[in-house]
C-alpha positions in Angstrom: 21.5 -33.1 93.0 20.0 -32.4 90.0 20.8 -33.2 86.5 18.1 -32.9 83.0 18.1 -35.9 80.9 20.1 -35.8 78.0 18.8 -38.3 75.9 21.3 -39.4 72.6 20.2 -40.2 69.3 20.3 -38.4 66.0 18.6 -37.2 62.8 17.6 -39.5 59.3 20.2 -38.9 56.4 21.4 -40.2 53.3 24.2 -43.1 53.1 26.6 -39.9 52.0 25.9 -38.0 54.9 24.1 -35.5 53.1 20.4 -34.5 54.5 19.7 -32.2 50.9 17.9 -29.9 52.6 18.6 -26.7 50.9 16.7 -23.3 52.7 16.6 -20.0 50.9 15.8 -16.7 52.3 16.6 -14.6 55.1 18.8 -17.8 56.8 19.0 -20.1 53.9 20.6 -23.3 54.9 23.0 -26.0 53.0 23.4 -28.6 56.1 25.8 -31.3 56.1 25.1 -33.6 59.0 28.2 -35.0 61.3 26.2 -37.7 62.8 22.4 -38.2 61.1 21.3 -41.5 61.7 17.7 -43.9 62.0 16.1 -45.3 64.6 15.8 -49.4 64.7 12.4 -50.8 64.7 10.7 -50.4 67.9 11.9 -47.3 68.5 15.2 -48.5 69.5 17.8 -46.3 68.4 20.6 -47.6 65.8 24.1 -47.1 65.6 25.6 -44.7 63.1 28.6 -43.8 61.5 30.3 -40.4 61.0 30.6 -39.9 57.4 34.1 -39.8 56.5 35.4 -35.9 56.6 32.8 -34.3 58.6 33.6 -35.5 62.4 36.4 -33.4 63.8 39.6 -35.2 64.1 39.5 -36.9 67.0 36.7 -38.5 67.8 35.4 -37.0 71.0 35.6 -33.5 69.9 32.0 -33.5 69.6 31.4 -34.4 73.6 34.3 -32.3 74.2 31.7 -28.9 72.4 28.9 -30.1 74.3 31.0 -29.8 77.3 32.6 -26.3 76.5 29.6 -25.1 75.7 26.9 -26.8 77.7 29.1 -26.4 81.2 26.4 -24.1 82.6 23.6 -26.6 82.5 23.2 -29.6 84.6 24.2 -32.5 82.2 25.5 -35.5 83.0 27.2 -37.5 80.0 29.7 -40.5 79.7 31.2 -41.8 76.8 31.5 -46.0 77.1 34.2 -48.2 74.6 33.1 -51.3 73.4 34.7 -53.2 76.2 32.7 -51.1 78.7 35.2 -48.7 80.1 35.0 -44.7 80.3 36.7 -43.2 77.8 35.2 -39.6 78.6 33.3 -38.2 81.3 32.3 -34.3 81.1 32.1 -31.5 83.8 28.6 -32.8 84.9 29.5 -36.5 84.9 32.7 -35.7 86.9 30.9 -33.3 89.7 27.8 -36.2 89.6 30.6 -38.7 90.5 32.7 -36.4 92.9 35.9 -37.3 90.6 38.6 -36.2 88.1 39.1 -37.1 84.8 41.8 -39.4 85.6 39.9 -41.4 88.5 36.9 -42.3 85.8 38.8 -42.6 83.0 39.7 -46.5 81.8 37.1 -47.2 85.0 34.5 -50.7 84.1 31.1 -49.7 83.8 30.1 -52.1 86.4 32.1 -49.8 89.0 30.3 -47.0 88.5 26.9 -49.1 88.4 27.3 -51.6 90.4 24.5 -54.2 91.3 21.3 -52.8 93.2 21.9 -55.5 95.9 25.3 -54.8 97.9 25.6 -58.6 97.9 25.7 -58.9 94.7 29.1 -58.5 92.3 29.4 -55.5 90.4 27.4 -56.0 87.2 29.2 -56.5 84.3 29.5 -54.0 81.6 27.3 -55.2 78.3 24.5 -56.3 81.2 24.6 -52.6 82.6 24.4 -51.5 79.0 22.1 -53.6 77.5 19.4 -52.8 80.3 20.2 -48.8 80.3 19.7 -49.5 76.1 16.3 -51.1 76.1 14.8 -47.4 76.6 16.2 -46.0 79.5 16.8 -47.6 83.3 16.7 -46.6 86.9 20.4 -47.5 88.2 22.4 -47.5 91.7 25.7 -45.5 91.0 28.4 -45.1 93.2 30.8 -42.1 93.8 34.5 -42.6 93.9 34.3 -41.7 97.9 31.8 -44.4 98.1 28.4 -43.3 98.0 25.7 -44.5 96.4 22.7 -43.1 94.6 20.1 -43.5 91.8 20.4 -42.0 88.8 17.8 -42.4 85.9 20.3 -43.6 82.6 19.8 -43.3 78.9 22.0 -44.6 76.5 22.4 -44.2 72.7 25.4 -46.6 70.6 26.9 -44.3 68.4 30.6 -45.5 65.7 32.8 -42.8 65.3 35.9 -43.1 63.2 34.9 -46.7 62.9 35.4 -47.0 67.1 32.4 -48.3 68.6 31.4 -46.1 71.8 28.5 -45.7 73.7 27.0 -42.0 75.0 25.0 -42.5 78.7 23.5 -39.1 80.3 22.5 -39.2 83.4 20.1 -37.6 85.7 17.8 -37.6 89.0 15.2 -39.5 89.1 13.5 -37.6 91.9 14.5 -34.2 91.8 13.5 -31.9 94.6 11.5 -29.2 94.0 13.2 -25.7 94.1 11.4 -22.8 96.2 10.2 -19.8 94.5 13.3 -18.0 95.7 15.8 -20.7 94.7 13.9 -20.9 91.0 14.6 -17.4 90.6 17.8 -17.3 91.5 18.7 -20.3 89.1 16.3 -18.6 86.1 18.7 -15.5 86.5 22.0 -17.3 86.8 21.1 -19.1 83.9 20.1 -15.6 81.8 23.2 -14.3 83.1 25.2 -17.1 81.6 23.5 -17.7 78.6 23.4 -13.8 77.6 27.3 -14.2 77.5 28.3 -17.0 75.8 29.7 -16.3 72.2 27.1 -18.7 70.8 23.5 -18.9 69.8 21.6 -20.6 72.2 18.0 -21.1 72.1 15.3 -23.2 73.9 12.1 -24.0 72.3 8.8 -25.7 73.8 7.4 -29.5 72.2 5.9 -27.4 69.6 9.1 -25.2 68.2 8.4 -21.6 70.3 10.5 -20.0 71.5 10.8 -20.4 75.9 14.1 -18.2 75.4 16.5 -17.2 73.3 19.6 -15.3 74.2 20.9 -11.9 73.3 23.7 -13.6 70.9 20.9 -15.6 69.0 18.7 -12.4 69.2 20.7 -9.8 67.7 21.7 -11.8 64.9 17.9 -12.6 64.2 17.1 -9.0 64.3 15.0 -8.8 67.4 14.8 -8.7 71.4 15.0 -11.9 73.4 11.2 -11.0 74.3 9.8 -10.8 71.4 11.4 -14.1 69.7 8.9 -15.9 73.1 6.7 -17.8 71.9 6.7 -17.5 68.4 8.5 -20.3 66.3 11.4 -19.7 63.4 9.2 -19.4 60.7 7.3 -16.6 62.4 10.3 -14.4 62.7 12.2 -15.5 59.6 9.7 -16.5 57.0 8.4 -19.5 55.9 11.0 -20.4 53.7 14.1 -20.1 55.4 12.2 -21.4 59.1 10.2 -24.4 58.1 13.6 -27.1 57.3 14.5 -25.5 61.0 11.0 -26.3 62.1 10.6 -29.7 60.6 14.4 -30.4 62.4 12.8 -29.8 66.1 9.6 -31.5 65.3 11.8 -34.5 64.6 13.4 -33.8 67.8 10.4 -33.0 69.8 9.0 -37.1 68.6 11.8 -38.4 70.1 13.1 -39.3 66.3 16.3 -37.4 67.0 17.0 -36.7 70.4 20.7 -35.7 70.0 22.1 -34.4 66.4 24.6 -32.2 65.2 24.6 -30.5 61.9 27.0 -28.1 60.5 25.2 -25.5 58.2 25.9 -22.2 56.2 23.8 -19.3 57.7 23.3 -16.0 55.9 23.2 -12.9 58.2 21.2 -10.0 58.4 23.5 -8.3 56.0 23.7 -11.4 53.5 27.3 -12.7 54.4 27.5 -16.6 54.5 28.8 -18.2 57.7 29.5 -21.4 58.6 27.8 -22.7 62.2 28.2 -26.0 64.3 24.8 -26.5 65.8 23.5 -28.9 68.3 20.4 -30.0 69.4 18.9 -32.2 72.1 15.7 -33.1 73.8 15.5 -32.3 77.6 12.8 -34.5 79.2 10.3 -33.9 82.3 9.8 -35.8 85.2 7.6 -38.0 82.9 10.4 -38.9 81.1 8.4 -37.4 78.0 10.4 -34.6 75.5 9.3 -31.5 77.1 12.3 -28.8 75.5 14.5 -29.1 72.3 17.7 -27.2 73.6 20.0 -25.9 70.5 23.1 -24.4 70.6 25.1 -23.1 67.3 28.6 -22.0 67.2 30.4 -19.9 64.7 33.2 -22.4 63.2 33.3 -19.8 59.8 37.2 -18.8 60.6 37.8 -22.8 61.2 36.2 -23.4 58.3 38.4 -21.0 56.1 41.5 -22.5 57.5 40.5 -26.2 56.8 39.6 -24.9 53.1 43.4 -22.8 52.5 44.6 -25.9 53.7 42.8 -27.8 50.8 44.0 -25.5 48.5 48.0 -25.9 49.7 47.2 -29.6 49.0 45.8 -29.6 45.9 46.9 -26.2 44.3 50.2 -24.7 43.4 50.8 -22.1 45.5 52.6 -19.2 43.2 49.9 -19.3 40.3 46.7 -20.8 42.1 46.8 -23.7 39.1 45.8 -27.2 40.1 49.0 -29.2 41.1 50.4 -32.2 39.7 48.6 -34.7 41.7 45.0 -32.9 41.1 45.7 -32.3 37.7 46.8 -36.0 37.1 43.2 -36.7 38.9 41.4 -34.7 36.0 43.3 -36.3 33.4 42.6 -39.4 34.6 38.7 -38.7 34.6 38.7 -37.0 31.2 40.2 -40.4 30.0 37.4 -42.6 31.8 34.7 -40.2 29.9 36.7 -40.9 27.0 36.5 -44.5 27.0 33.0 -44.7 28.0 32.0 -42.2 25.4 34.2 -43.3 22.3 36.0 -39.9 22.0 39.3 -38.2 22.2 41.5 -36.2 25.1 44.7 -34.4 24.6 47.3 -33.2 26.9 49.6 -30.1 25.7 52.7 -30.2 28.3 54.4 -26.5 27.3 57.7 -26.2 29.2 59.5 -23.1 29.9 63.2 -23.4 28.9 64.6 -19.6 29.9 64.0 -19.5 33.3 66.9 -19.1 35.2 68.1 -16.4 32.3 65.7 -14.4 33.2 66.1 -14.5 36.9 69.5 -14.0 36.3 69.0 -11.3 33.9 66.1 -9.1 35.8 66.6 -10.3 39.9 65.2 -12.2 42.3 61.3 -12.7 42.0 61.5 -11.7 38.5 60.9 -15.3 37.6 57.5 -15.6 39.7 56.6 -12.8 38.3 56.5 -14.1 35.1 54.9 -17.5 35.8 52.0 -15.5 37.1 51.8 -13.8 34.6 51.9 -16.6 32.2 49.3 -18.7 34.3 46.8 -15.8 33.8 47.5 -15.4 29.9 47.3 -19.4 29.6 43.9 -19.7 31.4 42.2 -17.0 29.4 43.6 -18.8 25.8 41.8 -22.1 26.8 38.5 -23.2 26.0 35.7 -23.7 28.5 36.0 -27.5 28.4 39.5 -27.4 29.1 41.9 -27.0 31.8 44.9 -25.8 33.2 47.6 -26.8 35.6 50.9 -26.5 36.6 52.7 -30.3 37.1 56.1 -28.9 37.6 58.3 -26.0 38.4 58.8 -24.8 34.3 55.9 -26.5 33.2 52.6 -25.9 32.4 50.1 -28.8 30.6 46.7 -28.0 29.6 44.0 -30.5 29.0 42.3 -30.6 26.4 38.8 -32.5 26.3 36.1 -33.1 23.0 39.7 -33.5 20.8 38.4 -34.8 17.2 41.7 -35.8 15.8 45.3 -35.5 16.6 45.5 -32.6 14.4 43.3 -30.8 16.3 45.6 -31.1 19.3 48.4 -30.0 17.7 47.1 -27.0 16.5 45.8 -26.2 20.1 49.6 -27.0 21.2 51.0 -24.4 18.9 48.5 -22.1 19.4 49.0 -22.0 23.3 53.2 -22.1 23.0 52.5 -19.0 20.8 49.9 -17.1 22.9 52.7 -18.0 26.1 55.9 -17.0 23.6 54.7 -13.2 23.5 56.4 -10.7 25.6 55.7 -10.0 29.3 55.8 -6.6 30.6 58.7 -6.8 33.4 60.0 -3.6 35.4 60.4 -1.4 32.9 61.5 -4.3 30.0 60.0 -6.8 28.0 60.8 -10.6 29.3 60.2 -13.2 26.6 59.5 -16.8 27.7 61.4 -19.7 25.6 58.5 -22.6 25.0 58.3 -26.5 24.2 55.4 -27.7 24.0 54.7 -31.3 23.5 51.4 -33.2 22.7 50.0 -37.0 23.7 46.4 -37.7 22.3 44.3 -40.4 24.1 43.9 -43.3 22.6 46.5 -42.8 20.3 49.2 -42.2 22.7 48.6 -43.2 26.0 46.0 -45.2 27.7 46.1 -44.0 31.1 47.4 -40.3 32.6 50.9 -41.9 33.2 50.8 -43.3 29.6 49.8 -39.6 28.4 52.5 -37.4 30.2 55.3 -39.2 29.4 54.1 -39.6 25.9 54.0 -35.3 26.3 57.5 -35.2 27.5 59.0 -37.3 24.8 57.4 -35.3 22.3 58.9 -32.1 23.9 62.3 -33.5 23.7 62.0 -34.8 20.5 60.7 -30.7 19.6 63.7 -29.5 21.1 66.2 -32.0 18.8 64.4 -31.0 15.6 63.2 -27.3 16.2 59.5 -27.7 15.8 58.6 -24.4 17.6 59.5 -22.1 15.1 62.7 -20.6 16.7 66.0 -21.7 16.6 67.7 -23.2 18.8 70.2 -20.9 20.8 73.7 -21.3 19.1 76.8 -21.4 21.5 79.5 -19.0 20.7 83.1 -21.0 19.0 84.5 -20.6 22.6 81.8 -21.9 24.9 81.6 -24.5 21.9 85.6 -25.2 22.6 85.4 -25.2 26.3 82.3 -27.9 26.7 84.4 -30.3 24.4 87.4 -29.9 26.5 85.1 -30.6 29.9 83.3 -33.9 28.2 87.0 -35.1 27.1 88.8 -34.5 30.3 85.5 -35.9 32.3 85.8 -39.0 30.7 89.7 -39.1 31.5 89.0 -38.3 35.0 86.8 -41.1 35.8 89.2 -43.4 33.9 92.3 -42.5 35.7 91.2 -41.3 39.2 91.5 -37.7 39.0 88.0 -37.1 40.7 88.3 -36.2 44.6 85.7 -36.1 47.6 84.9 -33.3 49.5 82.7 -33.5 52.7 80.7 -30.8 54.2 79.6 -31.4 57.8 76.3 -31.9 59.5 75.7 -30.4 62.8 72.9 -31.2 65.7 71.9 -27.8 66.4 71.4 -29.0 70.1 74.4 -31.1 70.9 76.5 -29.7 68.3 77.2 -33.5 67.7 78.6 -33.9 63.7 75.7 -36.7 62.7 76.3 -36.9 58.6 79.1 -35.8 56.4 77.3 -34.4 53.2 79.7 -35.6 49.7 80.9 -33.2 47.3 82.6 -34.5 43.8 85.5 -31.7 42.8 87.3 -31.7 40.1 90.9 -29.9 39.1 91.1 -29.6 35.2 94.8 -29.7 34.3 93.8 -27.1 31.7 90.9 -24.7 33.4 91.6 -25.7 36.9 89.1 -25.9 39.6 85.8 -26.9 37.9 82.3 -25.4 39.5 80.5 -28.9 40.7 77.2 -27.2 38.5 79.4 -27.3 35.4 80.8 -30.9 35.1 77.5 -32.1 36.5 75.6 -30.3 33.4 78.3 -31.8 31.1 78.3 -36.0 32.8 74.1 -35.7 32.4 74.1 -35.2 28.9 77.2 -37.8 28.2 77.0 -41.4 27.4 79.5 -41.9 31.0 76.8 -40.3 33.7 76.0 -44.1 34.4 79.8 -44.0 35.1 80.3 -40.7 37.1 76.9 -42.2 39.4 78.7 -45.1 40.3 82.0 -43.5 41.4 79.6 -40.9 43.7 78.2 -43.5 45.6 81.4 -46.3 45.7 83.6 -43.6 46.7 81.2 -42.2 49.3 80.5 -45.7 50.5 83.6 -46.9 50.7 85.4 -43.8 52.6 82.2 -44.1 55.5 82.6 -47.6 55.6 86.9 -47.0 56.5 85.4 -44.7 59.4 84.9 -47.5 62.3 86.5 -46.0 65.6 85.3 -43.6 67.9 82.9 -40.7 66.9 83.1 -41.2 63.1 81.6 -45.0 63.6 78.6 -43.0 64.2 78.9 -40.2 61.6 76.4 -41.0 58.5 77.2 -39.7 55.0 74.6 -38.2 52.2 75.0 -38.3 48.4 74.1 -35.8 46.7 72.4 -36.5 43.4 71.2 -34.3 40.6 68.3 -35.0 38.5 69.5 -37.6 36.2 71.3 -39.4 38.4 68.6 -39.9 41.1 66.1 -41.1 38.5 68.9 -43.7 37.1 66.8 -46.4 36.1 68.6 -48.9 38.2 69.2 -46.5 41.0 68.5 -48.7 44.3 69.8 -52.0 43.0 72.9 -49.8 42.5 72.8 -48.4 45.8 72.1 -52.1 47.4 74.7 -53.4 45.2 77.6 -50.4 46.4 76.8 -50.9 50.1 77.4 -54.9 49.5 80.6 -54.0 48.5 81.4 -51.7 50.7 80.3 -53.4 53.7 78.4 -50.2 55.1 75.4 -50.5 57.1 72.8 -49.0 54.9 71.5 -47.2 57.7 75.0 -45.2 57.0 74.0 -44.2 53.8 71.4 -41.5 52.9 70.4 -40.1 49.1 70.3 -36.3 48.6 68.6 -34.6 46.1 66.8 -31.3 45.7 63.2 -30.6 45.3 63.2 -29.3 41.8 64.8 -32.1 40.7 62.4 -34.7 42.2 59.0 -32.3 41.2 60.3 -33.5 37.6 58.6 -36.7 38.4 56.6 -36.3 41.7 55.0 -40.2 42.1 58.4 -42.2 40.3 60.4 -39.8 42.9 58.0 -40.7 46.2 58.5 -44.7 44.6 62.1 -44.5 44.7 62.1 -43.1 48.0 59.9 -45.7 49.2 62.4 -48.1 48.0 65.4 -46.5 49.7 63.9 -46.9 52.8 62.8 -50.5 52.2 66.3 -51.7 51.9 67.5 -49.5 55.0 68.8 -46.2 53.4 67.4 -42.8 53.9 66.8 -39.4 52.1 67.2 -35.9 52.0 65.0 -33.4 50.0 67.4 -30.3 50.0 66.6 -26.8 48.9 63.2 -27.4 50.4 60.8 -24.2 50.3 62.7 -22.9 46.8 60.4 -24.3 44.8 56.1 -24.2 44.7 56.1 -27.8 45.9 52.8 -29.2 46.5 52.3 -30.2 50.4 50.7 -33.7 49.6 54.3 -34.2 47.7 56.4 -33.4 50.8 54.0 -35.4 53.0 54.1 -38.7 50.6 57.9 -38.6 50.1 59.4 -40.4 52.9 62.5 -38.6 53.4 63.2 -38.0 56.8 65.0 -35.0 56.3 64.4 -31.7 54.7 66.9 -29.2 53.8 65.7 -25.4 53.9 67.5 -23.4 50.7 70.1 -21.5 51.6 68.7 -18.6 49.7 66.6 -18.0 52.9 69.7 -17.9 55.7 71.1 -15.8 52.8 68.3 -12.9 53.3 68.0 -14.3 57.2 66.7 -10.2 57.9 63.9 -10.9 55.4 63.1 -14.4 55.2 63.1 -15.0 58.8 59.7 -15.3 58.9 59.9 -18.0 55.7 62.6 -19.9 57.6 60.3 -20.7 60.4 57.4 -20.8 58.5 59.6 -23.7 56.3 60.5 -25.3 59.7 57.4 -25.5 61.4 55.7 -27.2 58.1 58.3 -29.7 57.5 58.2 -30.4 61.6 54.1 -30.5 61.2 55.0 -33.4 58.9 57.4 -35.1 61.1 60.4 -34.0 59.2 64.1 -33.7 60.6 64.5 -29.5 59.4 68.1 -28.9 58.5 68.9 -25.1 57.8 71.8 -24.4 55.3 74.0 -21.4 54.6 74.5 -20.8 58.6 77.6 -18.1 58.5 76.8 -16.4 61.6 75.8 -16.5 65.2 72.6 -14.4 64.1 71.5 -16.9 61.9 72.1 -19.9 64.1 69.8 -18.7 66.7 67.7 -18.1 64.2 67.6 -21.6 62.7 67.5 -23.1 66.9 64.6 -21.0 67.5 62.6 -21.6 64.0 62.7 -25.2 65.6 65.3 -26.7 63.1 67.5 -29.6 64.3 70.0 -29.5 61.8 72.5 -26.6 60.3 75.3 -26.5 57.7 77.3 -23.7 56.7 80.4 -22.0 57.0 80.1 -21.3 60.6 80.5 -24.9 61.6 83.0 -26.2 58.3 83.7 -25.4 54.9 83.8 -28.4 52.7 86.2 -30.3 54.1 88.6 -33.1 52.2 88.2 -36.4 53.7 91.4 -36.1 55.7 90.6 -33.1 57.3 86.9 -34.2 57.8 88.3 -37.1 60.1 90.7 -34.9 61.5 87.8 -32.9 62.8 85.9 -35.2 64.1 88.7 -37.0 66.0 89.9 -33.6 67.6 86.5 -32.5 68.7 85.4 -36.1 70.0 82.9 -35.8 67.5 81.1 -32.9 68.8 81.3 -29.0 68.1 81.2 -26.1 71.0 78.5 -24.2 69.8 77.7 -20.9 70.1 74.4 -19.9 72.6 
């Protein structure tokens, strides 16, 4: 048995985690340590902590690379919880102990060390540790089988993720000496395995030269394996770029660092930046004295990239590359705590785009992104350097505007940017123009916080819109259009009053089971003059009437009331969803109303979920997340529909606790195309712990598709068209509740 000394401890760093060494040259280095701590007085090492961000996400990951990569060698290492059990043994460890994973893991220290004297009780765990902590111990361990035998133990305390642990390596105290042969042997065994690994692995004497290097490490430095021997870094890479990586194994080499691991950004040969996860640790003789400093880098560049894209979904919009709502409330909010600290004056211009869907409807599909594009590049070239640019909604763009000297100034800017944004936009073969409000909120004057400042933007965009101030009129509705919306506002009112609304219900199906779990509502509406009015329509016309308050009340007591009559059999199980636009979901009393309806309905509010789609609640990304949040503190849940539609920002789909998210049926629609958008949709919403629910499902094509994209839900035409209530509980009671689905 043999086993080298691992010994654990790690390098000096700032409180932030940041050692500031910065290398230049041929391997210039920016290192951000993952664990770079002091040693106590005495010598004794002290615990650290992982700076926040830079350990991997769970917190043995690190062990788990030393394992992976480290296999080949004889080390021994066992990670220890504060109440003294394993947590974590690797390969070493578990062929030292002649057991699995399973049999060590949750296992007392004082079973695995148990008391030198077979008399005695096994010792207990903080006594085992404190004597293999007070520099290192000689200790009786015993095999699962039985067997015991000395093993030499160091052991280094070490916090990760704010969980105490403890790191013990292991290794003979006594080792036998090899024979010429058998030393051979191992030396080429060891070149042999070292030579191909897919990581740079170098061994370097008390001193920093080179004992070996392997061909990995070697070709990237630009010479053989021999000729990196006995030279150190700086002799093969220069001075400048060698002596931080010098300085590093010195510290090592004094036992001030005996285990570290740094992640650092390495230029190659050719000058391309990567991104490395390097290790090192001091192997000790039979002396117990550092006699190697062992170091082993990894190439983490691709994981790197990945981590960073995923940054950018989070905090950038993903069609123009502009910061997103939440980032770009973040700036605002710092441009106002510089303002207040230096006396001085921020604006925010809020320029909204009012002809979107004409032109998508005018010029196809895509036509529309195009344009935003477009626009975002136009916009970001018209700003100043101190300013910036974001887009906080779907048909929105706001610029901030820092160094303002007077609200005059602002405005101007304002005008100036709805101008530059107003000019035509080459578009297939046509000119597109956009249609822009712009609104302004100066800090102090209007707002004192970012909240304070947007809202102040929006109202002055509305208020732009009543009276004209963008230097355009206002688009003039024809005599008949003009005739038609009067007749919808005056019959709407007369239906509410007399009754002449009906329900529809559109079914829910588990993709799985086929089991009909919610019934989604549908308000219709027969005019006795223009007969069958589009739901889009009359929805337009109730939002800008004085009775919305009215028509928002009769969606939810009607909806209420009709799931609350369903009590026997299959429908006592079926839940029903409310769909709400816009202005109905941010009704300023919204969940005492919905608290309120259920009272008296008498439905179980778990009965009851709120539906509304995510351009509607981007309009307001942090009052939509609150109501949410409130829906779900008094029991009823939510459905974000039309999800993937829009350029929603991740960290808004992540802090909206709806359960369920509704891919748009424009996908299913183009199911040959947008497969691949379908399950991309799925498997983010699912990554987020989501319920998926695909729409638009017409055919047995597209419900494999939606089963196999890992959605658990599916509406559409294949399963139910909207249904009237009768006929919904007919279905239900003739199917027991549950559909025969296609394979």
């Amino acid at each position: 048995m043999q086993a080298r000394c691992i010994a654990v401890a790690a390098i000096d760093a700032r409180p932030d985690g940041e050692t500031g060494v910065e290398v230049s040259g041929r391997m210039s280095k920016d290192v951000k340590r993952h664990g770079a701590r002091k040693t106590a007085a005495g010598g004794a090492p002290a615990t650290g902590e992982l700076p926040d961000g830079t350990a991997p996400a769970n917190q043995f990951d690190l062990l788990a690379i030393i394992d992976e990569v480290l296999r080949p060698l004889p080390l021994a290492t066992l990670a220890i919880d504060h109440r003294g059990r394993v947590v974590l043994a690797n390969t070493r460890a578990l062929e030292l102990f002649n057991a699995r994973q399973s049999d060590l893991q949750e296992q007392p220290l004082g079973e695995l060390f148990p008391a030198a004297e077979a008399s005695e009780a096994a010792a207990p765990a903080d006594a085992t540790l404190s004597r293999i902590a007070a520099g290192g111990t000689t200790l009786v361990a015993r095999r699962s089988d039985g067997i015991r035998f000395d093993v030499r133990a160091v052991a280094h305390p070490w916090s990760l993720k704010g969980r105490a642990m403890t790191l013990i390596a292991l290794q003979d105290p006594s080792p036998a000496a090899d024979s010429p042969k058998q030393a051979a042997e191992r030396d080429e065994l060891l070149r042999v395995v070292l030579s191909g690994m897919p990581a740079m692995v170098s061994v370097k004497d008390r001193y920093g030269r080179y004992v070996l290097v392997n061909d990995y490490q070697a070709e990237f430095l630009g010479v053989s394996p021999d000729q990196a021997v006995g030279r150190t870094t700086s002799d093969l890479i220069g001075s400048d770029a060698g002596s931080a990586i010098d300085a590093l194994d010195r510290q090592v080499a004094s036992g001030a660092g005996l285990l570290f691991t740094v992640e650092e950004t390495i230029k190659d040969r050719n000058g391309r930046d990567g991104v490395w996860l390097t290790t090192k640790s001091a192997l000790r003789d039979s002396d117990g004295e550092v006699d190697k400093i062992f170091s082993v880098s990894i190439d983490i560049s691709e994981q790197k990239l990945l981590e960073e894209r995923a940054a950018s979904l989070v905090n950038y919009d993903a069609l123009t590359g502009l910061p997103n709502r939440p980032l770009l409330m973040r700036r605002i909010h710092e441009a106002v705590r510089h303002a207040k600290r230096a006396r001085s004056r921020v604006a925010i211009v809020v320029l909204d785009i009012d002809n979107l869907k004409d032109i998508e409807r005018s010029d196809g599909e895509g036509a529309t992104d195009h344009v935003l594009r477009r626009a975002a590049i136009r916009l970001s070239s018209t700003i100043r350097e101190t300013d910036a640019v974001g887009r906080p909604g779907n048909e929105s763009f706001a610029v901030l505007l820092n160094h303002i000297a007077d609200p005059e100034e602002a405005l101007a800017e304002g005008a100036r940017f709805a101008a530059s944004l107003g000019e035509p936009f080459q578009l297939r073969g046509s000119l597109a123009r956009l249609q822009v409000s712009h609104g302004v909120a100066v800090y102090p004057d209007d707002g004192r916080d970012e909240h304070e400042l947007m809202e102040a933007a929006d109202i002055a965009i509305n208020r732009a819109r009543t009276r004209s101030r963008q230097g355009r009129e206002p688009l003039q509705a024809s005599s008949q259009e003009q005739s038609r919306r009067r007749a919808l506002h005056n019959g709407l009112r007369r239906a509410l009053e007399h009754g002449q609304l009906t329900m529809a219900v559109l079914p829910e199906v588990d993709l799985a089971t086929g089991a009909i779990v919610r019934g989604e509502t549908l308000t219709r509406w027969r005019h006795p003059e223009h007969g069958d009015i589009p739901p889009e329509e009359f929805i337009e016309v109730a939002e800008s009437s004085e009775f919305l308050d009215a028509f928002t009340e009769w969606s939810l007591r009607e909806a209420c009331q009709t799931a609350a009559g369903w009590t026997e059999g299959p429908l006592a199980e079926v839940a029903v969803v409310v769909n709400l636009s816009a202005s109905q979901f941010f009704y300023p009393d919204l969940v005492d109303l919905v608290a309120d309806t259920l009272d008296q309905a008498g439905l179980d509010p778990g009965r009851l979920a709120v539906e509304v789609d995510e351009l509607a609640a981007m309009q307001d990304p942090d009052l939509a997340a609150n109501i949410v949040a409130e829906l779900a503190a008094a029991g009823v849940g939510a459905s974000l529909d039309r999800f993937g539609a829009e350029a929603t920002s991740l960290a808004f789909v992540e802090a909206l606790q709806a359960p369920s998210l509704k891919i748009d049926r424009s996908f299913m629609a183009d199911w040959r195309n947008k497969g691949g958008l379908i399950r991309a949709a799925a498997t983010l919403g699912g990554s987020l712990g989501k319920r998926m629910v695909a729409t638009g499902i017409e055919t047995v094509e597209q419900l494999r598709l939606a089963r196999t994209a890992g959605c658990q839900g599916g509406q559409g035409f294949l399963f139910a068209q909207p249904l009237s209530v009768a006929d919904f509980v007919r279905l239900v009671s003739d199917t027991d509740g549950k559909l025969t689905l296609p394979e």
